[in-house]
DRENSE-14867 format. One record per atom (N, C-alpha, C, CB): residue in three letters; x, y, z. Coordinates in steps of 0.1 Angstrom, whole numbers, padded with zeros to 4 digits, always signed. Last residue first. Glycine has a CB too. Layout:
BEGIN
AlaXYZ
...
***
This chain:
BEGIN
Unk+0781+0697+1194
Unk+0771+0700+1199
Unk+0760+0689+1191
Unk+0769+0716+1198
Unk+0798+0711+1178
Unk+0810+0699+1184
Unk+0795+0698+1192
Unk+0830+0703+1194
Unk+0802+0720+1144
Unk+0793+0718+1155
Unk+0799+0709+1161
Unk+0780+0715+1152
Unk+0832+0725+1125
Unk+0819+0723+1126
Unk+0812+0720+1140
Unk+0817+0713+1118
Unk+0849+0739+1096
Unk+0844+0746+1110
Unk+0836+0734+1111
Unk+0835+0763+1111
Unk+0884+0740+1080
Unk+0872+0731+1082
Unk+0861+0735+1095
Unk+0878+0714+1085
Unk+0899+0765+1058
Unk+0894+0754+1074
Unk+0886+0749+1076
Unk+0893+0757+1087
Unk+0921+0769+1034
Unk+0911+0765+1038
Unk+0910+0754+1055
Unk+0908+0758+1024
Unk+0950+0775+1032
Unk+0939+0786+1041
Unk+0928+0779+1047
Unk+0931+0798+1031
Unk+0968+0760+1019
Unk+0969+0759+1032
Unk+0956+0766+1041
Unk+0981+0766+1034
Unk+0976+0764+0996
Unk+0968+0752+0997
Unk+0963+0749+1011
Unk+0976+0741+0992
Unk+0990+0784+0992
Unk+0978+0784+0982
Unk+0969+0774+0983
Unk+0981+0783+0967
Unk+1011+0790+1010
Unk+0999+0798+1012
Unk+0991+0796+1000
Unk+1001+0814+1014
Unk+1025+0766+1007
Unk+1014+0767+1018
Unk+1001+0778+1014
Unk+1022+0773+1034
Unk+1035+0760+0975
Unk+1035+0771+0980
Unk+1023+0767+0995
Unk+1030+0783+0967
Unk+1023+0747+0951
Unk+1034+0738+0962
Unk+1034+0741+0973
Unk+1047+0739+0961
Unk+1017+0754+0927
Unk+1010+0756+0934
Unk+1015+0750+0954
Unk+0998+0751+0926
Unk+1023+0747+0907
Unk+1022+0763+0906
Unk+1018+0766+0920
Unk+1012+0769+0894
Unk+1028+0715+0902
Unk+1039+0730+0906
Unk+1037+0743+0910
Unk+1047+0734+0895
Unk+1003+0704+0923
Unk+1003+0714+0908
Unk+1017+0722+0913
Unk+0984+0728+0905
Unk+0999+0693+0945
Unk+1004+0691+0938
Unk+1009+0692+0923
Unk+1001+0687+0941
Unk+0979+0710+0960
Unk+0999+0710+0965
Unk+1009+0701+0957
Unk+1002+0702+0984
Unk+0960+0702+0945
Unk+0963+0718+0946
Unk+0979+0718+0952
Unk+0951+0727+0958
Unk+0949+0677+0957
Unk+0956+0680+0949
Unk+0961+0692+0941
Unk+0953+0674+0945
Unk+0956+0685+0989
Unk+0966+0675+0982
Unk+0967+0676+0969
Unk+0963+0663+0983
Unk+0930+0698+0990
Unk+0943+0704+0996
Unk+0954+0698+0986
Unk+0945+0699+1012
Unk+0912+0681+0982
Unk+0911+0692+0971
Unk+0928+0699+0974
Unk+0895+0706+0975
Unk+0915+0658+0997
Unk+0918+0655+0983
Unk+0919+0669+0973
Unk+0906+0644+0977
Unk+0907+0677+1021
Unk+0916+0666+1021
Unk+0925+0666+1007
Unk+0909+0653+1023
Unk+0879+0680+1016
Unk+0888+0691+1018
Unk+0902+0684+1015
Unk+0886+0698+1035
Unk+0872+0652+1011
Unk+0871+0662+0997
Unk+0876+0670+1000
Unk+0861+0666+0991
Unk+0870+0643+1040
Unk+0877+0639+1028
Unk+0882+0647+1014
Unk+0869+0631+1024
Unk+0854+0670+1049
Unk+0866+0661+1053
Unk+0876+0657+1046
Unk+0864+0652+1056
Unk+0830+0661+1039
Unk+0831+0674+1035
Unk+0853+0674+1039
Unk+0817+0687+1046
Unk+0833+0629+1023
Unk+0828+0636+1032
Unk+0837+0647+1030
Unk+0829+0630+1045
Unk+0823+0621+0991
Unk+0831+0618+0997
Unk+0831+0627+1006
Unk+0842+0616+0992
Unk+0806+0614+0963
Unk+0803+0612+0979
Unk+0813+0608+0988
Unk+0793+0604+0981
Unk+0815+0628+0943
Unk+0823+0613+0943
Unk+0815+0607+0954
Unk+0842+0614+0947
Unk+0809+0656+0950
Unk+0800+0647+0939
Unk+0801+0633+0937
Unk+0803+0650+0926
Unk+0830+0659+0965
Unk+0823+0660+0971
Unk+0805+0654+0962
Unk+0827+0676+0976
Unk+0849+0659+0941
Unk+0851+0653+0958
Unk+0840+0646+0961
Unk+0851+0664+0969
Unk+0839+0681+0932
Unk+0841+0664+0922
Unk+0846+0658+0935
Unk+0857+0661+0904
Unk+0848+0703+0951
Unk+0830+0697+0945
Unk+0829+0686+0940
Unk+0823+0704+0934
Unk+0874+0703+0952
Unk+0866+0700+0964
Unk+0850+0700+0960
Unk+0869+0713+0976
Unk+0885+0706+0928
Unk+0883+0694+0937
Unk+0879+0695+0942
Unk+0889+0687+0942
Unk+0871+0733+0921
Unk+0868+0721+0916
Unk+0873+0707+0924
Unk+0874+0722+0903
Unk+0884+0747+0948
Unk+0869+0746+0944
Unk+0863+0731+0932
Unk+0866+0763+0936
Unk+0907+0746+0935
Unk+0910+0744+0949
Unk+0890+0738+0947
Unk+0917+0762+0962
Unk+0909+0764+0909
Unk+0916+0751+0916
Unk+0911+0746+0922
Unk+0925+0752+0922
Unk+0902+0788+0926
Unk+0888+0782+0914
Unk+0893+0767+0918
Unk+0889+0789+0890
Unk+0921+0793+0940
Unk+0909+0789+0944
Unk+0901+0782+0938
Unk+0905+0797+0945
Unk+0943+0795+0922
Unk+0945+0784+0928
Unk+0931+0781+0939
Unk+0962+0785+0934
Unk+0930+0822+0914
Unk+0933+0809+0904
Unk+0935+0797+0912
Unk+0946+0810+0894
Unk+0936+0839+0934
Unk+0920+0835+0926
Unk+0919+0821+0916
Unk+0915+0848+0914
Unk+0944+0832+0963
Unk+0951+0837+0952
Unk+0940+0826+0940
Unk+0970+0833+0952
Unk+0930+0848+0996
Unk+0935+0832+0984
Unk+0935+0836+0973
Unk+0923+0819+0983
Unk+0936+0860+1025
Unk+0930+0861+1008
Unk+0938+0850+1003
Unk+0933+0876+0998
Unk+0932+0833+1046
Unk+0934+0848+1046
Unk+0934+0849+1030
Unk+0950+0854+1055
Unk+0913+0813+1059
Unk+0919+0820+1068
Unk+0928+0831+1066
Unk+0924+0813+1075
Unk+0881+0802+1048
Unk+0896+0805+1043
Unk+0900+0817+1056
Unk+0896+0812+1023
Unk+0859+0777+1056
Unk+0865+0789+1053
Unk+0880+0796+1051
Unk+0861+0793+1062
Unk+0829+0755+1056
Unk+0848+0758+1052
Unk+0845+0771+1045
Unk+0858+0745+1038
Unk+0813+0739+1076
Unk+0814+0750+1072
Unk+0830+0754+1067
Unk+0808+0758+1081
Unk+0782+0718+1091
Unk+0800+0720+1089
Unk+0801+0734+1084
Unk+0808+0708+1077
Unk+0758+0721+1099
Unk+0765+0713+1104
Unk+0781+0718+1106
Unk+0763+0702+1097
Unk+0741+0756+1101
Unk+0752+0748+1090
Unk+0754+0737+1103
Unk+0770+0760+1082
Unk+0729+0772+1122
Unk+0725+0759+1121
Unk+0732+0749+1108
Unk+0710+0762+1120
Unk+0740+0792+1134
Unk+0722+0797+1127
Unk+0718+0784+1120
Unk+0723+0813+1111
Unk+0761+0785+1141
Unk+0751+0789+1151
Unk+0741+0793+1145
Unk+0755+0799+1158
Unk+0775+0784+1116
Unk+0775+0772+1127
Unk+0762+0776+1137
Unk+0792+0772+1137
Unk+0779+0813+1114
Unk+0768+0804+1097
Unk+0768+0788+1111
Unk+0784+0798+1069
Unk+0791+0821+1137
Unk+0779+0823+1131
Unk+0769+0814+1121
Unk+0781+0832+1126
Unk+0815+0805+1130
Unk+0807+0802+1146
Unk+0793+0805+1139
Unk+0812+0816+1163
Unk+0828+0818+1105
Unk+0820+0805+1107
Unk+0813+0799+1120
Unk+0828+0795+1103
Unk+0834+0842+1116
Unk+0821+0843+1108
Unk+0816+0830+1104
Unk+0822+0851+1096
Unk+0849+0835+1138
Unk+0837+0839+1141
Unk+0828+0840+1131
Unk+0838+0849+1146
Unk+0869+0826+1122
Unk+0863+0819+1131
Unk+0847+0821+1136
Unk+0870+0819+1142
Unk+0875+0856+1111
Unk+0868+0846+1104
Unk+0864+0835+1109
Unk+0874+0843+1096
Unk+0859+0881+1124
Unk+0869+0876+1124
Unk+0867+0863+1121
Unk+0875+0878+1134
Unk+0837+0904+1119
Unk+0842+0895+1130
Unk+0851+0886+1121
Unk+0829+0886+1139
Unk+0833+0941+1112
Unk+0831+0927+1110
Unk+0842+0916+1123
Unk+0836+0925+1092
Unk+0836+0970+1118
Unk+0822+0963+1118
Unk+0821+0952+1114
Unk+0814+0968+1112
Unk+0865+0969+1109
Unk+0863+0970+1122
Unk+0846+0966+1127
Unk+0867+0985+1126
Unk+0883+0945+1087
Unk+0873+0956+1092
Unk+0869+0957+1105
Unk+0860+0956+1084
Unk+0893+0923+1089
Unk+0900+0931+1093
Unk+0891+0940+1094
Unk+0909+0933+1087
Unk+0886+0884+1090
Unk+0885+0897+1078
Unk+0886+0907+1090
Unk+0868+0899+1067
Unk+0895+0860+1084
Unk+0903+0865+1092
Unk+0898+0883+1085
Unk+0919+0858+1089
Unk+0877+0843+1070
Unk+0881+0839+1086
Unk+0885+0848+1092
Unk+0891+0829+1089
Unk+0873+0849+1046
Unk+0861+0846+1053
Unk+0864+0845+1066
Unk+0854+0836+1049
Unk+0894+0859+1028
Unk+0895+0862+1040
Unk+0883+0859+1046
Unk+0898+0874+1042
Unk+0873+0858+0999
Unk+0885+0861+1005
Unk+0888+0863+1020
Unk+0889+0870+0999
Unk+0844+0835+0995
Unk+0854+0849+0995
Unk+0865+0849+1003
Unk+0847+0861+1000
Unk+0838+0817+1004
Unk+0840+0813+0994
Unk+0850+0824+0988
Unk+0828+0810+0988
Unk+0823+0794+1030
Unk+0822+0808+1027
Unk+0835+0810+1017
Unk+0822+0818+1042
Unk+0804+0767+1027
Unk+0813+0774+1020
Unk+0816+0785+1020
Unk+0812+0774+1012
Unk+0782+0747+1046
Unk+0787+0759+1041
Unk+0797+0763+1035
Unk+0787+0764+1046
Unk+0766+0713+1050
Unk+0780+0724+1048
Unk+0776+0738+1041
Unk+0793+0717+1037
Unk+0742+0713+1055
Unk+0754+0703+1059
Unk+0763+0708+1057
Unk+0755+0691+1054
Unk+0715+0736+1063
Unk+0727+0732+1052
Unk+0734+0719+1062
Unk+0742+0748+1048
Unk+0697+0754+1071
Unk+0693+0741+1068
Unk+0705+0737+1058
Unk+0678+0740+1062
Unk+0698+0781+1089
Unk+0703+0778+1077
Unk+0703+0761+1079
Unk+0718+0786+1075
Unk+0679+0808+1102
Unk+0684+0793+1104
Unk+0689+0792+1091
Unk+0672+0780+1109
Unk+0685+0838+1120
Unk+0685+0832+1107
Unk+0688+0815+1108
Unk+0698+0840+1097
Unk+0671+0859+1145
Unk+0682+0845+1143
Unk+0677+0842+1130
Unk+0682+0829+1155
Unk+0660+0887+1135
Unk+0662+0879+1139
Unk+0668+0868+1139
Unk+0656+0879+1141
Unk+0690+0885+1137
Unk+0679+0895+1139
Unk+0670+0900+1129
Unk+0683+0906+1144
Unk+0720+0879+1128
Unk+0712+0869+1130
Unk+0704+0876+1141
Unk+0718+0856+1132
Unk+0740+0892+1118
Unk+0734+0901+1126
Unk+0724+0887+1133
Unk+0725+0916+1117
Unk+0755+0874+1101
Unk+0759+0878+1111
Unk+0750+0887+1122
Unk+0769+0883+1107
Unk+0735+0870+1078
Unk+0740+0860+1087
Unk+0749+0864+1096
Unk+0746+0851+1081
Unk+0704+0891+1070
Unk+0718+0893+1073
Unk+0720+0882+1085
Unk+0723+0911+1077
Unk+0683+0880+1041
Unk+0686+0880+1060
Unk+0702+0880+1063
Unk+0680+0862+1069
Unk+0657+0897+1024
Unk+0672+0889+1028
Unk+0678+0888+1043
Unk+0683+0897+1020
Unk+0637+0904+1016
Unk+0636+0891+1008
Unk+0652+0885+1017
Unk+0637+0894+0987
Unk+0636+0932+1026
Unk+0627+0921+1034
Unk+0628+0908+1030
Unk+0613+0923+1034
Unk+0652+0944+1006
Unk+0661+0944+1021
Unk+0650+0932+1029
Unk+0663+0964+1032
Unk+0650+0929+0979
Unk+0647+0937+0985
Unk+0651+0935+0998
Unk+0637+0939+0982
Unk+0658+0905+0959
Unk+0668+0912+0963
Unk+0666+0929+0972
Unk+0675+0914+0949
Unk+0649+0878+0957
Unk+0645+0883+0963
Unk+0655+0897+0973
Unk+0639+0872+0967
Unk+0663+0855+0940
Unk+0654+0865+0930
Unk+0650+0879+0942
Unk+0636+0854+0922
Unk+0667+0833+0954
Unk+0677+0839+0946
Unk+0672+0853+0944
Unk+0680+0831+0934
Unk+0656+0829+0990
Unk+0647+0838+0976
Unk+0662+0842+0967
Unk+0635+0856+0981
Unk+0665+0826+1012
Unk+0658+0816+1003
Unk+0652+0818+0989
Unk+0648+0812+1010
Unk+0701+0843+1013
Unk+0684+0846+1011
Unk+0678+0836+1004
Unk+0680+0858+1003
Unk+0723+0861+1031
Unk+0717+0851+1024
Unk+0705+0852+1026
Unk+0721+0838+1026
Unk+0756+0886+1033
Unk+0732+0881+1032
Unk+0734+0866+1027
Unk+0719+0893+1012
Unk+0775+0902+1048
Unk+0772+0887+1044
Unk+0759+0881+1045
Unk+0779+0878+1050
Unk+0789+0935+1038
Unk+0776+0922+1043
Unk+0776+0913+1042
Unk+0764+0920+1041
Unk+0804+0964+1043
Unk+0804+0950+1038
Unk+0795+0942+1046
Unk+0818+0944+1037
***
């Protein structure tokens, strides 16, 4: 398993893409926030991977300001959930903070959803530098 990114959507040859954890060479990323968006981005278990703090240190260390990640698999529906407030948030111009905030709250406020572990994963990473 890999975590690529690449200035090139279209550029799906191994030289069009830059692995964000190997950062080799260092990969910069020109973002204000990141999203890592998949399951377990914080806490992933494989033995050739880092641990989800760590995979946001990384996207932090190749130059994201901020970065939200989930600290263990998230139940797909109360994601998608979770994702639309936190973009109409974040479209409202409301800080990455805020909109984590309002997406949490309003996801703990869907009966289906009350539960910690559906509203609870997402973490906020950012540069104290």
């Amino acid at each position: 398993m890999a975590l690529v990114a690449t200035p090139d959507p279209g550029a799906m040859d191994e030289e069009g893409r830059a692995g964000l954890l190997a950062l080799k060479p260092p990969l910069r990323l020109r973002a204000r926030l990141a999203v890592l968006s998949a399951c377990s981005t914080a806490a992933l278990g494989e033995e050739d991977s880092l641990d989800p703090s760590r995979l946001a240190e990384s996207a932090l260390a190749a130059g994201a300001r901020k970065v939200i990640a989930t600290l263990w698999d998230v139940d797909s529906v109360a994601s998608s959930q979770f994702a639309q407030h936190f973009y109409a948030a974040l479209r409202q111009s409301q800080t990455p903070e805020a909109a984590l905030r309002k997406a949490m709250e309003r996801l703990r406020a869907n009966p289906r959803f009350t539960h910690p572990y559906y509203w609870a994963p997402y973490a906020l990473y950012q540069r104290s530098y």
